[in-house]
Each structure stands twice: as C-alpha cells, then as structure tokens.
VOBA-1610 file (N, C-alpha, C; in pm, whole numbers, padded with zeros to 5 digits, always signed):
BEGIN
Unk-00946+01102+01535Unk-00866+01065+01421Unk-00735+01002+01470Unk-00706+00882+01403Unk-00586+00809+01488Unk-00470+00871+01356Unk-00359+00892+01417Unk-00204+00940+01403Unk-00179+00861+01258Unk-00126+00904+01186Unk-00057+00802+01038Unk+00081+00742+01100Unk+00132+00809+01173Unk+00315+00796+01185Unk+00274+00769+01355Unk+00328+00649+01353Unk+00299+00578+01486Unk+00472+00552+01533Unk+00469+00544+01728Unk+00674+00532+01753Unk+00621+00386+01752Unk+00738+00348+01793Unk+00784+00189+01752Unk+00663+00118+01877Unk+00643+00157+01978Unk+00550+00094+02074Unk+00417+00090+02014Unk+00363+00180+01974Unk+00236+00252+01911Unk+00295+00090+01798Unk+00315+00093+01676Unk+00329+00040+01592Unk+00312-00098+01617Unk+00423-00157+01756Unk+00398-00298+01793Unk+00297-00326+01809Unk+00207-00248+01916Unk+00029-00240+01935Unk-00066-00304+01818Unk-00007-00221+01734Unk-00104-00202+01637Unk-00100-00361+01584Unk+00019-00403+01537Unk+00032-00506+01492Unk+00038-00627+01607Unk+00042-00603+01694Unk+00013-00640+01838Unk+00145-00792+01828Unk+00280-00731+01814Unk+00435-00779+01840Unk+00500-00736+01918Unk+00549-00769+01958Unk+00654-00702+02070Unk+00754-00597+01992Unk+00780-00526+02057Unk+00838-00368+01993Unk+00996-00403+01937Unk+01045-00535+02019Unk+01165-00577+01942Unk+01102-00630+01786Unk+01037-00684+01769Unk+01013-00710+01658Unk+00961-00626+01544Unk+00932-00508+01582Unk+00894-00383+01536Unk+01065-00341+01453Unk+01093-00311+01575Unk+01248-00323+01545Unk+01346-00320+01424Unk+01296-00460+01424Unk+01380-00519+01306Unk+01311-00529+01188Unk+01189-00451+01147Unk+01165-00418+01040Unk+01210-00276+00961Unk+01209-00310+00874Unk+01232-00166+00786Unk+01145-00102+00696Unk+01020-00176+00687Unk+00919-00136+00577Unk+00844-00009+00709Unk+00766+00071+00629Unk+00702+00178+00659Unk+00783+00279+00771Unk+00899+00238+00777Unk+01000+00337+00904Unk+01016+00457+00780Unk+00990+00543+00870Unk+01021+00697+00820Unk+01104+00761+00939Unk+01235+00838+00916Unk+01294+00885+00987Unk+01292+01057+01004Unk+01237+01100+01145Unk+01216+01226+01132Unk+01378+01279+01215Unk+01424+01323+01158Unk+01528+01331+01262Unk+01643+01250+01309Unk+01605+01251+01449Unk+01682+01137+01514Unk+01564+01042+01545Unk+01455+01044+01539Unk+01360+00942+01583Unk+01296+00878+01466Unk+01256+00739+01483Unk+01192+00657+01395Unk+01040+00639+01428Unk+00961+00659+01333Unk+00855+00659+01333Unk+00778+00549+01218Unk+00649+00496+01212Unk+00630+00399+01151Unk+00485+00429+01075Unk+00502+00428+00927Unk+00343+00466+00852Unk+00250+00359+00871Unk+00169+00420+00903Unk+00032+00321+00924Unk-00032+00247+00802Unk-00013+00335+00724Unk-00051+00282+00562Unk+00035+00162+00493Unk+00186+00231+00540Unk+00254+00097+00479Unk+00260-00032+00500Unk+00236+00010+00675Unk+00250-00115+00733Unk+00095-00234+00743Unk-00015-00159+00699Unk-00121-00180+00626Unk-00119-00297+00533Unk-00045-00197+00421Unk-00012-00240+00251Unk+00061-00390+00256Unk+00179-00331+00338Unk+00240-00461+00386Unk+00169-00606+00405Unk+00070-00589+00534Unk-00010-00742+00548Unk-00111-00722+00479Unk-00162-00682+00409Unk-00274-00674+00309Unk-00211-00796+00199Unk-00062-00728+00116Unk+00098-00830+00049Unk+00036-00962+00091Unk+00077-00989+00239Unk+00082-01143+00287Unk-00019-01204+00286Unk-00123-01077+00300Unk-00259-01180+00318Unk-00308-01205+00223Unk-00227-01202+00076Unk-00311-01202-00035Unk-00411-01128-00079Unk-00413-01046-00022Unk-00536-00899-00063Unk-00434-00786-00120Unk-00534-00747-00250Unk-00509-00644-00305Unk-00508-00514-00251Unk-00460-00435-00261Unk-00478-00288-00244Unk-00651-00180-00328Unk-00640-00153-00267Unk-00757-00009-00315Unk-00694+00014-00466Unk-00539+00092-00452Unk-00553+00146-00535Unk-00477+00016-00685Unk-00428-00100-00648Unk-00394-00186-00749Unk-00494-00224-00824Unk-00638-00258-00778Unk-00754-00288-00790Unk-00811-00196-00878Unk-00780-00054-00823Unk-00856+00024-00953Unk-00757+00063-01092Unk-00666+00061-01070Unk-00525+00025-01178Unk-00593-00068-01288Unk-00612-00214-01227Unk-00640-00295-01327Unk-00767-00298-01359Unk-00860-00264-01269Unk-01018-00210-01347Unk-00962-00120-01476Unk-00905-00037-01412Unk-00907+00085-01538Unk-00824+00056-01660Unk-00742-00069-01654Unk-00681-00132-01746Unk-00755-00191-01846Unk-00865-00230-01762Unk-00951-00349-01828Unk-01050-00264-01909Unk-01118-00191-01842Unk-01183-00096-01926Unk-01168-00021-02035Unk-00993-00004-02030Unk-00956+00090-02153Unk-00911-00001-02239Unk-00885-00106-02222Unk-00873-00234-02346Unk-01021-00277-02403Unk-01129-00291-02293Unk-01228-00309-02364Unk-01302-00191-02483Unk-01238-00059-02465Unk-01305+00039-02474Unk-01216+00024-02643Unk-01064+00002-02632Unk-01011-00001-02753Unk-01067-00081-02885Unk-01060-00213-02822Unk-01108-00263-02883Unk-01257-00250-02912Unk-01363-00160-02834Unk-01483-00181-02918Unk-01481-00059-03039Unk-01366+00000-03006Unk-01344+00115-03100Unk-01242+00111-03182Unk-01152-00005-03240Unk-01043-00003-03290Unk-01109+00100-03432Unk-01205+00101-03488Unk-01201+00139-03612Unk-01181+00304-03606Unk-01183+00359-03513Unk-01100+00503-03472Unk-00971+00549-03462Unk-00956+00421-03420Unk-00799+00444-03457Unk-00751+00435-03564Unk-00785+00421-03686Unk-00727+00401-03780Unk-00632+00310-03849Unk-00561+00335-03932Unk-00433+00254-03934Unk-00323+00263-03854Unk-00287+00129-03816Unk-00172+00145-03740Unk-00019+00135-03803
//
C-alpha cells in the first residue's frame, strides 16, 4: 500500500519535478508540525483540473443531479401545487 502523505522528494517523484519545484507549490501541502508533507489525492485532483478530467466524485454529483431532475420531472404530479 503506497503512503497518502508523501515529503517533498517522494512528491517530486511522483510527479517526476525537481523537489524545488515541489516547493513552490501550495496545493495538497499539509503541515504536520514542523514538517511539510504532500496529499497524494490532491495532488491527483490537481492534474486530473489541468488535464481536463473530471473527478470520481464531480461525475457522480452530476449523474445524481441528472437523475433527480429526471426523476422530478417524471413525477411533477406528486408534488402538487407549488
């Protein structure tokens, strides 16, 4: 099982940048302490953002959006008056 909270080297790896450039980000830094550590998820979420890909969970947000509008409307006559 790989680590969620990666140090700044671990993190550059991952994203495979040099650790100065790790650096000078601020998205997914979580501070334990005195040490900075970096979420794997955020930093995920993050280029998922750039790459134009949705998330897991935005994706099921607007499924479930869509569904409960379709669902209203095949049922408005339950609702009654508005």
């Amino acid at each position: 099982m790989q680590p969620r909270l990666l140090t700044e080297q671990e993190a550059a790896d991952y994203l495979r940048v040099p650790a100065a450039t790790v650096r000078k980000l601020s998205l997914g830094r979580v501070v334990l302490g005195t040490r900075h550590r970096y979420d794997r998820k955020a930093l995920d979420t993050h280029l998922d953002r750039l790459a134009g890909l949705e998330t897991a969970s935005s994706q099921s947000m607007e499924q479930a959006d869509v569904e409960l509008a379709r669902f209203i409307s095949n049922h408005s006559r339950l609702a009654g008056p508005a």
